[in-house]
C-alpha positions as CSV (number, residue, x, y, z in Angstrom):
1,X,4.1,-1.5,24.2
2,X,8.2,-1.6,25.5
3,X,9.0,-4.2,27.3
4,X,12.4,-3.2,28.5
5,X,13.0,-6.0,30.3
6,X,13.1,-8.5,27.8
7,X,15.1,-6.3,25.4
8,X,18.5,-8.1,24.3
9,X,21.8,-6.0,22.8
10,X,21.8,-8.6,19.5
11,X,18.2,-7.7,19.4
12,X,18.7,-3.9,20.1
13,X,21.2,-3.5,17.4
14,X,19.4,-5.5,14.6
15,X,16.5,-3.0,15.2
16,X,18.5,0.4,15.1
17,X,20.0,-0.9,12.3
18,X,16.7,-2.0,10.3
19,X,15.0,1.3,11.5
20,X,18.2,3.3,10.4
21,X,17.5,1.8,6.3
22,X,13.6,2.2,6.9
23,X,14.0,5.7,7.7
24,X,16.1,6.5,4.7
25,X,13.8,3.9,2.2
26,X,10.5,5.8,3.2
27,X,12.1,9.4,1.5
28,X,11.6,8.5,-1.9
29,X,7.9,7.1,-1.6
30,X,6.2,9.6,0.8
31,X,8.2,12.9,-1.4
32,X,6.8,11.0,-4.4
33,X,3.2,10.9,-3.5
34,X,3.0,13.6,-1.4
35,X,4.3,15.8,-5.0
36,X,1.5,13.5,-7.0
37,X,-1.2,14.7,-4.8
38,X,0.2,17.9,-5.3
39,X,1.2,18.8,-1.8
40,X,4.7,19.3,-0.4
41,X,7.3,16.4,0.0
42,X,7.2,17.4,4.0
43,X,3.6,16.7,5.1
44,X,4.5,12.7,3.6
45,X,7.0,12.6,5.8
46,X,5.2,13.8,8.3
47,X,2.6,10.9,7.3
48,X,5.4,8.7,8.1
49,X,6.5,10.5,11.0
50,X,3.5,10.2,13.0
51,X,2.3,7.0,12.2
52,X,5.7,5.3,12.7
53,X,5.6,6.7,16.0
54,X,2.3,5.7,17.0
55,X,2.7,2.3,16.0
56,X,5.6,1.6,17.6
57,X,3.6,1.8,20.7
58,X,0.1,0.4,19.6
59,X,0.7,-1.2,16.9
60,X,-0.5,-4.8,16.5
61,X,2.8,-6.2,14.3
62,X,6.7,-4.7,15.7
63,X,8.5,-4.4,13.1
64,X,5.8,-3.5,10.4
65,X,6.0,-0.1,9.2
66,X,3.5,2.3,8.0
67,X,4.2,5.4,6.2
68,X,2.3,7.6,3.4
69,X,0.9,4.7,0.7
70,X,0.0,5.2,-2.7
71,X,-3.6,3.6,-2.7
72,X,-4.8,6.2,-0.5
73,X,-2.9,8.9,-2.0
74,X,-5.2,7.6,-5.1
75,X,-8.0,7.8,-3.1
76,X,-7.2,11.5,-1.8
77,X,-6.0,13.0,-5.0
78,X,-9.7,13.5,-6.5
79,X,-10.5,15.2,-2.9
80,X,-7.9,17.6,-3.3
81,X,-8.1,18.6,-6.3
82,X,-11.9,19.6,-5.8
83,X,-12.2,20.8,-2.6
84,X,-8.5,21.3,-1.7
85,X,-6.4,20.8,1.3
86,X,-8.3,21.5,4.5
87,X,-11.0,18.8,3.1
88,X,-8.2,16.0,3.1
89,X,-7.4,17.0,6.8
90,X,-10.9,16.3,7.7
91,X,-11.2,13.3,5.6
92,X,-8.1,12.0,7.6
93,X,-9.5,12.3,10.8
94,X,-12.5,10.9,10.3
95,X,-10.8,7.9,8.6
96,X,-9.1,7.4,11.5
97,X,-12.0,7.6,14.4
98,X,-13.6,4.7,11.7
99,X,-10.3,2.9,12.1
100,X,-10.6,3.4,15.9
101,X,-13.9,2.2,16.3
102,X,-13.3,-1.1,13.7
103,X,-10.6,-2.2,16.1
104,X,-12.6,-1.3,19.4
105,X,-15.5,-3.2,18.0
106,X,-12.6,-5.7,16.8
107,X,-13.9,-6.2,13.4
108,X,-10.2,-6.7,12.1
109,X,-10.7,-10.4,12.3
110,X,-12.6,-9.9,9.0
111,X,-9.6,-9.8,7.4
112,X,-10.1,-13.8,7.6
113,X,-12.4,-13.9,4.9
114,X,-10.0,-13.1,2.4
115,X,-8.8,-16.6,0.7
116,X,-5.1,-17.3,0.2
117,X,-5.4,-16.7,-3.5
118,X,-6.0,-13.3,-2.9
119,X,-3.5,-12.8,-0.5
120,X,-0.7,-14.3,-3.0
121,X,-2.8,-12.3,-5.6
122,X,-2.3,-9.0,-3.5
123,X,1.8,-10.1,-2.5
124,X,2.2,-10.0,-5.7
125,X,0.7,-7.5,-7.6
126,X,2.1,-4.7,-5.1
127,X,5.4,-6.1,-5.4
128,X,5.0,-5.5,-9.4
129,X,3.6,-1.9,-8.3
130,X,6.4,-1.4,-6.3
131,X,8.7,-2.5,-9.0
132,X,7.0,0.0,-11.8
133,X,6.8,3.1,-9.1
134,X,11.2,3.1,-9.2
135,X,11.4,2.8,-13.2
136,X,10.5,6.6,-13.5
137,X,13.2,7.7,-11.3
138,X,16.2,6.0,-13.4
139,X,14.9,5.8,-16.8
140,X,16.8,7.8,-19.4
141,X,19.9,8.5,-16.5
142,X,22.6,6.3,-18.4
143,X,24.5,3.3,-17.7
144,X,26.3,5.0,-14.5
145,X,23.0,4.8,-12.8
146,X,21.9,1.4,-14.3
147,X,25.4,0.0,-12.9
148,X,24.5,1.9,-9.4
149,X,21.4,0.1,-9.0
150,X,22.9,-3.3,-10.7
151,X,25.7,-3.0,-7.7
152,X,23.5,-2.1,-5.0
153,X,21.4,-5.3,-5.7
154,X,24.0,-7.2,-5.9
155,X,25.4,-6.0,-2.8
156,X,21.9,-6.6,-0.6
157,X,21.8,-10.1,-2.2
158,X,25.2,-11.3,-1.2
159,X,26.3,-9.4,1.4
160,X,24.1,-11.4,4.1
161,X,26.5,-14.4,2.7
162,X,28.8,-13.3,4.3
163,X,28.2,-11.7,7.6
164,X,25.0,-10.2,9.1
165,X,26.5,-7.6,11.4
166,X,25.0,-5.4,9.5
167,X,21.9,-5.8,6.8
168,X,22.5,-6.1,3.5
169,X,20.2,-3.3,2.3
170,X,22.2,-0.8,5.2
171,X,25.5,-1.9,3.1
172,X,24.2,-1.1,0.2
173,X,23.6,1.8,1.0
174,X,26.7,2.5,2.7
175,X,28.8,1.6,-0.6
176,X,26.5,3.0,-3.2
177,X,26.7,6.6,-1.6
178,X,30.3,6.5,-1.0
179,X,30.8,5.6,-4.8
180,X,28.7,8.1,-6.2
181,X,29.9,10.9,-3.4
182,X,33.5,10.1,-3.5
183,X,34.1,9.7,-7.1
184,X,31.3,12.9,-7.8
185,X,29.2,10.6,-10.3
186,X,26.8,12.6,-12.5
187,X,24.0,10.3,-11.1
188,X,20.7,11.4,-9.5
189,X,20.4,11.7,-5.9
190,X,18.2,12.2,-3.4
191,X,17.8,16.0,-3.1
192,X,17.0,16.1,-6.8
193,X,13.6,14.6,-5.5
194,X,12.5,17.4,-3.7
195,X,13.7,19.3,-1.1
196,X,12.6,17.6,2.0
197,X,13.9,20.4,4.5
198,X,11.4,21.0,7.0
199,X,10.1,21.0,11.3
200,X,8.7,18.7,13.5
201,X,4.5,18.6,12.6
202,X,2.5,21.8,14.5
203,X,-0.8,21.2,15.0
204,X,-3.2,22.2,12.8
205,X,-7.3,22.4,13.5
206,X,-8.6,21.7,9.6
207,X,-10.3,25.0,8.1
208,X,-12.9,23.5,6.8
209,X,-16.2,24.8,7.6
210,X,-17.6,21.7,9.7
211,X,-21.0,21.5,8.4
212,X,-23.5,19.0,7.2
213,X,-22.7,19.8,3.2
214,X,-19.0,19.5,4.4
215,X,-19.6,15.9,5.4
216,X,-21.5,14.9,2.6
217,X,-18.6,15.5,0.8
218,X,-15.9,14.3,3.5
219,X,-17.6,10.8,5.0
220,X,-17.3,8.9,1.3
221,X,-13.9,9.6,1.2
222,X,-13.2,8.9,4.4
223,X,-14.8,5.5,4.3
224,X,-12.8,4.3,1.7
225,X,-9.8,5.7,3.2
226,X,-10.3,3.4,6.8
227,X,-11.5,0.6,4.4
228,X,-8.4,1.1,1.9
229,X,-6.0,1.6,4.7
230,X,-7.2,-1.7,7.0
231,X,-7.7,-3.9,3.7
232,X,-3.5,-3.3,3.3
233,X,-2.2,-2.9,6.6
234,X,-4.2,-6.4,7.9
235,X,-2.9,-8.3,4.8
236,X,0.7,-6.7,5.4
237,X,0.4,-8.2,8.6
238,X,-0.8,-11.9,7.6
239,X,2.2,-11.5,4.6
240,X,4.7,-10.9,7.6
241,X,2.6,-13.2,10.1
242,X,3.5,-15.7,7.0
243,X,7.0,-14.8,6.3
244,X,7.6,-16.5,9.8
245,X,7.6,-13.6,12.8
246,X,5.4,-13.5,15.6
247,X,1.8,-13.8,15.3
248,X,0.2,-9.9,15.1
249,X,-2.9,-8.8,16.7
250,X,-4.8,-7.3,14.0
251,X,-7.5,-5.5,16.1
252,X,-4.7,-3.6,17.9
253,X,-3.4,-2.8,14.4
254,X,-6.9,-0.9,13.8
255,X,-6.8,1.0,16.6
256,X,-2.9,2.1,16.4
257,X,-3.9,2.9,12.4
258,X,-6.9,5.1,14.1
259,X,-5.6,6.6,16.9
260,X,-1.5,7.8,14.1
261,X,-4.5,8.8,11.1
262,X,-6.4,11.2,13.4
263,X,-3.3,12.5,14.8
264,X,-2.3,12.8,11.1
265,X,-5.4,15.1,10.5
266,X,-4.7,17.1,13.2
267,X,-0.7,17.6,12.7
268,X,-1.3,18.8,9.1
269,X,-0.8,15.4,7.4
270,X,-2.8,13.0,5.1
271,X,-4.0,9.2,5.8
272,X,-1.6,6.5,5.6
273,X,-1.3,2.7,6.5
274,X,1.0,-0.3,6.9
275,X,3.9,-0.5,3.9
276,X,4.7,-3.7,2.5
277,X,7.9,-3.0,0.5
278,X,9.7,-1.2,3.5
279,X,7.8,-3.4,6.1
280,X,9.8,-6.3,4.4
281,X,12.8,-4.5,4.2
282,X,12.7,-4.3,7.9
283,X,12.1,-7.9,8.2
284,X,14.8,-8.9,5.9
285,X,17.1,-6.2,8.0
286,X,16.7,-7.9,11.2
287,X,14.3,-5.2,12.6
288,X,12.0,-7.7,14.8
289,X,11.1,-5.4,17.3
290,X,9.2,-1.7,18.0
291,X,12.1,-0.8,18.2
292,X,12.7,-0.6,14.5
293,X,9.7,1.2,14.6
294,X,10.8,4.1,16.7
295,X,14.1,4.7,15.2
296,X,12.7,4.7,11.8
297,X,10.8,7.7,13.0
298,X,13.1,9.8,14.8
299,X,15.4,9.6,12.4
300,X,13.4,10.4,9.6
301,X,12.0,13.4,11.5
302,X,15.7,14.6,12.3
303,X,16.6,14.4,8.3
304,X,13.5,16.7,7.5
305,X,14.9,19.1,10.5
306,X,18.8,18.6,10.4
307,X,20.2,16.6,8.4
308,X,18.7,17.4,5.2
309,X,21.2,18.5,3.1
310,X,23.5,15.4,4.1
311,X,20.1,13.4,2.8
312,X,19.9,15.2,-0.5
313,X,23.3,13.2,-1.4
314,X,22.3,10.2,-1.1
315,X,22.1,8.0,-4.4
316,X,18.6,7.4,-5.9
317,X,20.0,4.7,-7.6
318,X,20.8,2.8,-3.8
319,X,17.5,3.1,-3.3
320,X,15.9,1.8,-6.2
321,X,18.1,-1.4,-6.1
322,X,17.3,-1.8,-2.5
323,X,13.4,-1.5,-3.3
324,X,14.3,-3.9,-6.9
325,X,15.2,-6.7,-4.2
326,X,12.1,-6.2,-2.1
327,X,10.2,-6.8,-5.0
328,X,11.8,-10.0,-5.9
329,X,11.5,-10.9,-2.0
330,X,8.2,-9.6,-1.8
331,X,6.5,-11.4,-5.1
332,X,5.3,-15.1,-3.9
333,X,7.0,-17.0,-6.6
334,X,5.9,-20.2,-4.8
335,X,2.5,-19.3,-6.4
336,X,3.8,-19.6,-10.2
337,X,4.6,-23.0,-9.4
338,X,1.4,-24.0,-8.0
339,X,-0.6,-22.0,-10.2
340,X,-0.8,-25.2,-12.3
341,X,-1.9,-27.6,-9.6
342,X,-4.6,-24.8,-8.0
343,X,-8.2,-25.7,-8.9
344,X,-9.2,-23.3,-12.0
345,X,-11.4,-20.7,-9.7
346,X,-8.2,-20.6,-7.2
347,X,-5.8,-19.7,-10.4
348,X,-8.7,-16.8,-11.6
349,X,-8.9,-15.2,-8.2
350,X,-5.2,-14.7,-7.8
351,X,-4.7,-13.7,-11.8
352,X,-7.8,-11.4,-11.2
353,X,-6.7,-9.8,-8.1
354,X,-2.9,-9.1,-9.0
355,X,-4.3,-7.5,-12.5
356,X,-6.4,-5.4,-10.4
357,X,-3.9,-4.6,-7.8
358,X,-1.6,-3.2,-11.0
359,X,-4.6,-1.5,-12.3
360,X,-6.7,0.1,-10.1
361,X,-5.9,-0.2,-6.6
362,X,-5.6,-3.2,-3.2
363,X,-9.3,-2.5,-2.0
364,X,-10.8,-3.2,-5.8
365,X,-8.4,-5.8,-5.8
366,X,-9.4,-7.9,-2.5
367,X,-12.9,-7.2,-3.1
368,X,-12.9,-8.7,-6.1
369,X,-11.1,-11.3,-4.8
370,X,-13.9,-11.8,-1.6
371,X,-16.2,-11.8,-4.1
372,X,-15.5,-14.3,-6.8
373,X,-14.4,-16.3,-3.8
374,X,-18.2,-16.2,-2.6
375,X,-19.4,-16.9,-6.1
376,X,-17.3,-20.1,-6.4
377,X,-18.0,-21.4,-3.1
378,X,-21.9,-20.9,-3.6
379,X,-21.7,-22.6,-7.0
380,X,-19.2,-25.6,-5.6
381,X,-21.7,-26.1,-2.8
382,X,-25.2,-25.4,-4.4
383,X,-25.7,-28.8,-5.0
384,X,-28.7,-31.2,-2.9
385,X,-29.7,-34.4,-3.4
386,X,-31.9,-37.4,-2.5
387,X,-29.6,-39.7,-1.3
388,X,-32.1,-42.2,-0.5
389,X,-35.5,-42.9,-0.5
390,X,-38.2,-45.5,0.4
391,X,-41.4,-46.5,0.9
392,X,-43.5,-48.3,4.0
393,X,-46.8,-48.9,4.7
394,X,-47.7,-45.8,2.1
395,X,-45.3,-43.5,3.8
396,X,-42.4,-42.4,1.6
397,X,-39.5,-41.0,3.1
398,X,-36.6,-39.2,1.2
399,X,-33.1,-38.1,3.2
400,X,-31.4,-35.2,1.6
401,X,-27.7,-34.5,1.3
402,X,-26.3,-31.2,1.1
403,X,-26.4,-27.2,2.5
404,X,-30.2,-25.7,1.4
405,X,-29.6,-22.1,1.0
406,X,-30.2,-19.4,-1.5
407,X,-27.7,-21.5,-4.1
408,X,-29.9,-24.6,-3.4
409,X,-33.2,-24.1,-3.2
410,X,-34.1,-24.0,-7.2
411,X,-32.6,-26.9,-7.3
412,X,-34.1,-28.3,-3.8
413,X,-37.8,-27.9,-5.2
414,X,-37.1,-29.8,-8.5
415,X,-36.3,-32.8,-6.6
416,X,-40.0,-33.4,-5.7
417,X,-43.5,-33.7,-7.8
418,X,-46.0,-34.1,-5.2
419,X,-48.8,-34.3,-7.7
420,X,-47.0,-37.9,-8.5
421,X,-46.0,-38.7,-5.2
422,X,-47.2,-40.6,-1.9
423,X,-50.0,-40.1,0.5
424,X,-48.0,-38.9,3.2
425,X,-44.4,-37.9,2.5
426,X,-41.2,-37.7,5.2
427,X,-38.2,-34.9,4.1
428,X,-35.3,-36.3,6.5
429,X,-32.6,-33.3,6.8
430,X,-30.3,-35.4,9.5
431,X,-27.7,-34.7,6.7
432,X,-28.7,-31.4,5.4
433,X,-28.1,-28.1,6.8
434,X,-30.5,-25.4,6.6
435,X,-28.2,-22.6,5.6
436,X,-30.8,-19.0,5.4
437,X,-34.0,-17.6,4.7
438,X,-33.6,-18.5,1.3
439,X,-33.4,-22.5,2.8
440,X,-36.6,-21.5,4.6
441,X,-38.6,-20.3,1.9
442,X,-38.0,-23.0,-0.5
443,X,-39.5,-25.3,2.4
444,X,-41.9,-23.4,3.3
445,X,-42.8,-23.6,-0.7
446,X,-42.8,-27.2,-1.2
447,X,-44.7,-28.2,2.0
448,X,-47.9,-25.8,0.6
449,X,-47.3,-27.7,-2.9
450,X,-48.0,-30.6,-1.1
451,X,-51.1,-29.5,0.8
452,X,-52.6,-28.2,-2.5
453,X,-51.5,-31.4,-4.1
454,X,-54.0,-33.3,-1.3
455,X,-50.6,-34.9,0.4
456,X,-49.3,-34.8,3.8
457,X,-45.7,-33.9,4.8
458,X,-43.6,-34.2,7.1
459,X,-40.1,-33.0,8.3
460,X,-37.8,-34.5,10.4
461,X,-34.6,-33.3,12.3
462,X,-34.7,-29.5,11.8
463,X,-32.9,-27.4,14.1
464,X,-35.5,-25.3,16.5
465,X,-34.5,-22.4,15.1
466,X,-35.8,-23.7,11.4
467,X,-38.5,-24.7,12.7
468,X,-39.5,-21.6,14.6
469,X,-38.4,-19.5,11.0
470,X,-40.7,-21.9,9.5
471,X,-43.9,-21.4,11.8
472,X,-43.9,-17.9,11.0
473,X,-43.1,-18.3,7.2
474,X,-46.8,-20.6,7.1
475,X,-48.6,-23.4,8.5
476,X,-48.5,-26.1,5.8
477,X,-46.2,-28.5,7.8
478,X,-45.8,-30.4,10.7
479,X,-42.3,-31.0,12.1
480,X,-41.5,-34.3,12.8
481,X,-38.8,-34.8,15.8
482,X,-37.7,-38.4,15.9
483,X,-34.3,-36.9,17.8
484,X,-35.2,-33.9,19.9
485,X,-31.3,-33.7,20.8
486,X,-29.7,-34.1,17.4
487,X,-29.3,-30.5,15.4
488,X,-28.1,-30.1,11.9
489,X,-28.4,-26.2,11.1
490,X,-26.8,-24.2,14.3
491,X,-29.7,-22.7,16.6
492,X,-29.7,-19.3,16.5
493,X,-27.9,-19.2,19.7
């Protein structure tokens, strides 16, 4: 929320500033998937509209910016075009209750068990999306439009040299448009887009008949939408979190995603989420606070309802070299260099996750990424050993070394031939942790292949829970507890 009080005039006027480029860099995007989804240029902006307001209130990052996002306008696309309009409104709000309830049950800490090669891997596959989605709208427009956006990129990247009164992307902007509208270039502009005339949102109760064949079809799409929405916004957040602002809450980020998406359902608009390219825009514009936030959203509201046709003028080609240098800003290039010195699974999982970013879409992408990640880090670890053993007064005692869990425990019961073995037999796990059922079983399986065998067994310095786990797997053990205080798998509690 506004804290007034703390609120400085440098501060002030870097965020009207920031929000001022936001509002005019978010046209482009939400008019262009608002018209892929086949729906008018006005209920994206709307998108961005309501959910720039919300989360400059509730939002868990200032300064990040969410608007109407291509990988849940991917999502929505198949929706409308079987079902239609009223379904996506319904799909939105219930996205947005499952956003609402993540962050109330704050589940957005998840977002930790996403590695930092997926991250980079994510960074910079959307900046290369970003990149590909401003090609379409210069290609084949000549070289007065190629030196436009050659100009305005050069203007964002040195114009900070020099003084940062105002941003570099706002004088960009500035210049570009009064080129093209003072000398009348034949270049493309704004209005040529769409027209993005419009009001302020009016509530809208979805028409779709509310029923349980309604919801089959609705929940699945809502699901991904939450999922799709959270997966981008939380990583925008840790990307900006990185880049060297102030920590975000991402819980809070869930529930201001929730509470804008189910307003968006309600007003007549589709799902959206946090927006990296214009997010970082804002951050490389100064825009720190909420602040940023709010003027970004009134004025984008008041060019849909007044200032339209001074919009429409505006040079595409300022925009695209604005968004060209986001790109480059946004792509981790840091991770070229230590692509080399990564470990070989690191490397895959950021290759794999960028190609899938470019291809398909950021929730394939990261869980791709979460996956592999798993899949390495059970391989790396599913190694235990005997890293001693000995034998006194008939009594042969192995200590193990290493996590026993589902990844293990193959290799965990080829370690012992009880047939060939000892009378009586100690397992020492003071160095092993018991990791799962999986870790259970396979103890649970080599203690009874030692009763049939004719040995005995013991086991020392399992946790209680283990051993508890273990009494109701079977009875073919006894559980030797030389250190009643000393735990090596976490109890339970």
């Amino acid at each position: 929320m506004f804290n007034f009080s703390n609120l400085k005039a440098t501060d002030v006027k870097n965020d009207v500033l920031a929000g001022a480029v936001v509002s005019v860099a978010l046209i482009p995007e939400a008019t262009a998937f608002s018209l892929l989804a086949g729906l008018s240029p006005t209920i994206g902006l709307h998108t961005a509209f309501i959910l720039g307001l919300v989360t400059a209130f509730f939002g868990g990052k200032p300064g990040m910016i969410s608007g109407a996002a291509g990988s849940i306008i991917v999502v929505l696309i198949g929706l409308i075009q079987t079902h239609g309009y009223q379904y996506v409104l319904l799909a939105t709000i219930f996205a947005g209750v499952i956003q609402l309830a993540i962050g109330l049950f704050r589940l957005g800490k998840f977002i930790r068990l996403v590695p930092q090669p997926a991250i980079y891997g994510f960074v910079n596959g959307l900046a290369i999306v970003i990149a590909l989605a401003q090609i379409p709208m210069i290609k084949h427009q000549g070289p007065v439009m190629y030196g436009l956006v050659a100009l305005a990129m050069l203007i964002v990247w040195l114009f900070p040299k020099f003084t940062r009164v105002i941003p570099g992307s706002l004088a960009a902007l500035i210049a570009i448009s009064a080129i093209a509208i003072g000398f009348g270039l034949d270049t493309k502009r704004v209005g040529d887009l769409a027209d993005i005339s419009g009001t302020l949102p009016l509530f809208h109760l979805p028409e779709a008949p509310l029923s349980w064949a309604t919801l089959k079809v609705v929940l699945p799409y809502s699901v991904i939408i939450a999922l799709v929405g959270l997966i981008e916004s939380l990583l925008t957040l840790a990307v900006l979190d990185d880049m060297g602002s102030k920590k975000g809450n991402g819980n809070r980020e869930c529930v201001a995603q929730g509470i804008g998406n189910t307003l968006c359902g309600f007003f007549g608009s589709f799902a959206g989420c946090a927006m990296i390219g214009q997010s970082i825009i804002n951050f490389t514009s100064g825009g720190r606070g909420r602040m940023s936030n709010l003027v970004g959203a009134v004025l984008l509201i008041l060019f849909v309802i007044s200032l339209s046709k001074y919009i429409a003028l505006l040079p595409v080609a300022a925009l695209a070299g604005i968004m060209f240098v986001v790109c480059i800003n946004t792509f981790e290039w840091t991770s070229l260099r230590r692509l080399k010195r990564m470990p070989k699974p690191d490397a895959v999982i950021m290759v794999a996750v960028t190609l899938v970013t470019i291809y398909t879409d950021l929730a394939m992408a990261v869980i791709c990424g979460v996956i592999i990640s798993a899949l390495v880090f059970a391989w790396q670890h599913a190694r235990i050993t005997i890293a001693e053993q000995r034998e006194e007064e008939g009594v042969k005692t192995y200590r193990l070394e290493g996590p026993l869990f589902f990844g293990s425990a193959a290799s965990f019961n080829e370690l012992f031939h009880p047939e060939q073995d000892c009378e009586a037999v100690v397992i020492d796990f003071a160095h092993t942790r018991v990791m799962d059922s999986s870790g259970v079983e396979a103890i649970d399986k080599l203690t009874s292949r030692y009763v049939e065998a004719g040995r005995s067994v013991r086991l020392r310095h399992l946790s209680r829970d283990c051993i508890s786990l273990l009494k109701k797997a079977g009875p073919f053990c006894s559980h030797e507890l030389d250190d009643p205080d000393y735990q090596v798998a976490a109890d339970s509690d």
